[in-house]
C-alpha positions as CSV (number, residue, x, y, z in Angstrom):
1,X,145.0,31.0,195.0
2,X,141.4,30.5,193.5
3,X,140.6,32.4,190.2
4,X,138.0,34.9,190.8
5,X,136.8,34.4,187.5
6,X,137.7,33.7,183.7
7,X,136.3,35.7,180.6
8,X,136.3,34.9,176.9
9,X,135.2,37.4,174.1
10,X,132.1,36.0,171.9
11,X,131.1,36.8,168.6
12,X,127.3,36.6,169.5
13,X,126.4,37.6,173.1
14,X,122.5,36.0,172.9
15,X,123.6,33.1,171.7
16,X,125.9,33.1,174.2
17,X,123.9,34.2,176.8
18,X,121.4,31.7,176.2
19,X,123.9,29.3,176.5
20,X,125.4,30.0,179.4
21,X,122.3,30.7,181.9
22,X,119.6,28.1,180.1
23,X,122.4,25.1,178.6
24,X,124.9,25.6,181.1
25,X,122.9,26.9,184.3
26,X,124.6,29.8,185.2
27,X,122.9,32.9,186.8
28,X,123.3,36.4,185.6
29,X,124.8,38.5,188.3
30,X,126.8,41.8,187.1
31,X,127.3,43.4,184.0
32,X,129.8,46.1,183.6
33,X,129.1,48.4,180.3
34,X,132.0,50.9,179.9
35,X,133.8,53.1,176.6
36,X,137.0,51.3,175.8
37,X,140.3,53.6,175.5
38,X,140.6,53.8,172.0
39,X,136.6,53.9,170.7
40,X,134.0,51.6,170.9
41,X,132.8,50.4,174.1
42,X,131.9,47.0,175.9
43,X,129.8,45.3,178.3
44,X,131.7,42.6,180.2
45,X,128.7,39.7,181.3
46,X,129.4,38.2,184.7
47,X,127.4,34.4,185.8
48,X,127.6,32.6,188.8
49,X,128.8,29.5,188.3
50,X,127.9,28.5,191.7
51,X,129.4,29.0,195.2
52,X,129.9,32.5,194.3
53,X,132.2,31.5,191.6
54,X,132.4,33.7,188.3
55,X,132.3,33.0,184.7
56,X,132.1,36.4,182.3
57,X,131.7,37.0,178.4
58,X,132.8,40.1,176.8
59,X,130.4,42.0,174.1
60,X,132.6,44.1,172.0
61,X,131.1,47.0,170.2
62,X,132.6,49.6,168.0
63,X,136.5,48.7,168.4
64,X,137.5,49.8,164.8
65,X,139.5,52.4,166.8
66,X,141.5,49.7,168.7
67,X,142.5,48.2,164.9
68,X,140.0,45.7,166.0
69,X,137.0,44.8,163.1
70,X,134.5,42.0,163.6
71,X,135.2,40.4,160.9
72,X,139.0,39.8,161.8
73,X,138.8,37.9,164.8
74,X,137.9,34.5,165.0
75,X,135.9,33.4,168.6
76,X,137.0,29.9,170.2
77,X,139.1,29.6,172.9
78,X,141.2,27.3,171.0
79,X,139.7,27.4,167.0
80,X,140.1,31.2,167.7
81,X,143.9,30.9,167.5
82,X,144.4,27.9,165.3
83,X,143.9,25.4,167.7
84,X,142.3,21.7,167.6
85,X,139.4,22.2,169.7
86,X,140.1,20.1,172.5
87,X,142.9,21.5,173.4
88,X,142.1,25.1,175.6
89,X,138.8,24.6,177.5
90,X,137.5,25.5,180.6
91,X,136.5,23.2,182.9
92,X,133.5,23.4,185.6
93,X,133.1,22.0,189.0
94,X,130.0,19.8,189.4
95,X,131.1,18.1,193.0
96,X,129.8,14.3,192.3
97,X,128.4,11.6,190.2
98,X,124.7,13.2,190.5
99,X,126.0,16.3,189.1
100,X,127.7,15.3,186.3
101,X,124.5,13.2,185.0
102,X,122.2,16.4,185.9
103,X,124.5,18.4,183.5
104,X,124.6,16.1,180.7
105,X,120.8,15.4,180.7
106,X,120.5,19.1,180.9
107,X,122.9,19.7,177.5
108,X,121.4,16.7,175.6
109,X,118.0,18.3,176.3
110,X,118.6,21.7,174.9
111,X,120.4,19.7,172.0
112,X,124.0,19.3,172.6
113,X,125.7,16.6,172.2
114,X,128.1,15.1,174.9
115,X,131.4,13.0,175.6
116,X,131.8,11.8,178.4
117,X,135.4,10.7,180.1
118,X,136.5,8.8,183.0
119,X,139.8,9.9,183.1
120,X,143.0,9.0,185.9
121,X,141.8,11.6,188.6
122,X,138.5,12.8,187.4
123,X,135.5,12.0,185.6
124,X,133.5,14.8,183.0
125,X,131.5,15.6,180.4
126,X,132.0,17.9,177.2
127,X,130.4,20.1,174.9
128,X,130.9,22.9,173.0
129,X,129.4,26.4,173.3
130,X,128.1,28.4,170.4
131,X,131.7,29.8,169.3
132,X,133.2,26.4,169.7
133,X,135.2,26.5,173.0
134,X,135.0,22.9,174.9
135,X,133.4,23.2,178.4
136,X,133.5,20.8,181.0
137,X,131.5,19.9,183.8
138,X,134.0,17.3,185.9
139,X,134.5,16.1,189.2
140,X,137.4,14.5,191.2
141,X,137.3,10.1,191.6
142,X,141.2,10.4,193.8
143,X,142.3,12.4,196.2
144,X,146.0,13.8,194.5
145,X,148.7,12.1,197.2
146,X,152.6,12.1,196.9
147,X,152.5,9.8,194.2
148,X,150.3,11.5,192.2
149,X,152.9,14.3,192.9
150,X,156.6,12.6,192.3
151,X,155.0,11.3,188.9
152,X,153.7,14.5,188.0
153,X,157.4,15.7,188.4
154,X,158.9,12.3,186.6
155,X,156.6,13.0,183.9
156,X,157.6,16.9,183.2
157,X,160.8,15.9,182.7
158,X,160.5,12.8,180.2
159,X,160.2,14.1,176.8
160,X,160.0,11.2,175.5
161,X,156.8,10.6,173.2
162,X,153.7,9.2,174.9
163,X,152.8,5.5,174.7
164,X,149.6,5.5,176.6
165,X,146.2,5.9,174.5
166,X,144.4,8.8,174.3
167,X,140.9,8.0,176.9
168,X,138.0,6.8,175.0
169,X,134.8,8.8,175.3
170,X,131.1,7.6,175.4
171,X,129.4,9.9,173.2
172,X,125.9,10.7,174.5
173,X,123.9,12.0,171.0
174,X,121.0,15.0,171.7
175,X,117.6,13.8,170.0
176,X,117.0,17.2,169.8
177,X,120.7,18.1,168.1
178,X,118.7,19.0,164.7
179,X,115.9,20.7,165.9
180,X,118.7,23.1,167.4
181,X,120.8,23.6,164.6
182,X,117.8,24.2,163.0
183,X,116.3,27.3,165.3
184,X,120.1,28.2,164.9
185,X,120.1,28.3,161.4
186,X,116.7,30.1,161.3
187,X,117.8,32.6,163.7
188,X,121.3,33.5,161.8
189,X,118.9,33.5,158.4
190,X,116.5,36.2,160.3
191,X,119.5,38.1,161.6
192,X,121.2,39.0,158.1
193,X,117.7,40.2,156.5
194,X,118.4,43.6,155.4
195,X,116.1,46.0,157.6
């Protein structure tokens, strides 16, 4: 069963916005703007990650009622709950080899940084969104077959600690990394002005 789509709570919905349509090249297709049951309400941001495939954000206004203040929660799909950051992630399809370079070029031109791994089965690229969760643009190198299968069962079952090295990553560095942090910064600055 394919997921329909997969949503994560931000802390800053135009920074995330901006991220996910102009960094990650996602169209805007639905948004959803509804009272939650305690207070508060929400607008839950739908993109099309392509093939009619969804990717949403949530904007969460107002949820003091739910017990919920802004200040208390902590975005990151893995930082978020304590998490090294390259552990929870979500991970894109791009189909082939021209795909995954389109994407990286894409990220390293608005300024992100990017590692990039050729792992077993797959190869991708990484980068982080504005609240720190690890996205992925990847696509499959093998086929899965029965080996791949009656190892993936061996493998459940060994608990035995891991003697295989972690992949190494190339590390593809944005020449425009500091401009961006710097519009960043100067937009945060800009944002806490008192009005």
């Amino acid at each position: 069963m394919a997921f329909h789509h997969v949503a994560l709570a931000v802390k800053d919905v135009h920074r995330s916005h901006e991220f996910y349509t102009e960094v990650m090249g996602f169209k805007l297709v639905k948004v959803v703007k509804r009272k939650s049951p305690e207070g508060g309400w929400t607008k839950h941001i739908f993109y099309d990650t392509g093939n009619g495939e969804l990717f949403a954000i949530w904007d969460l206004r107002g949820l003091e009622g739910e017990g919920l203040k802004s200040a208390d929660w902590r975005p990151g799909m893995s930082t978020g709950v304590g998490l090294p950051y390259w552990i929870n992630h979500i991970a894109f399809e791009c189909k082939d080899l021209a795909g995954l370079r389109a994407a990286t070029q894409r990220w390293l031109d608005k300024g992100y940084h990017v590692s990039e791994v050729r792992h077993e089965f797959i190869h991708s690229v990484y980068t982080r969104d504005p609240d720190g969760t690890l996205v992925e643009f990847t696509y499959d190198t093998k086929v899965l077959d029965q080996g791949d299968l009656d190892e993936a069962a061996e493998l459940l079952a060994d608990d035995s600690p891991a003697t295989v090295p972690d992949y190494e990553a190339m590390v593809h560095k944005s020449p425009h990394y500091e401009k961006r942090k710097q519009s960043e910064k100067t937009a945060n600055d800009l944002d806490r002005r008192p009005r």
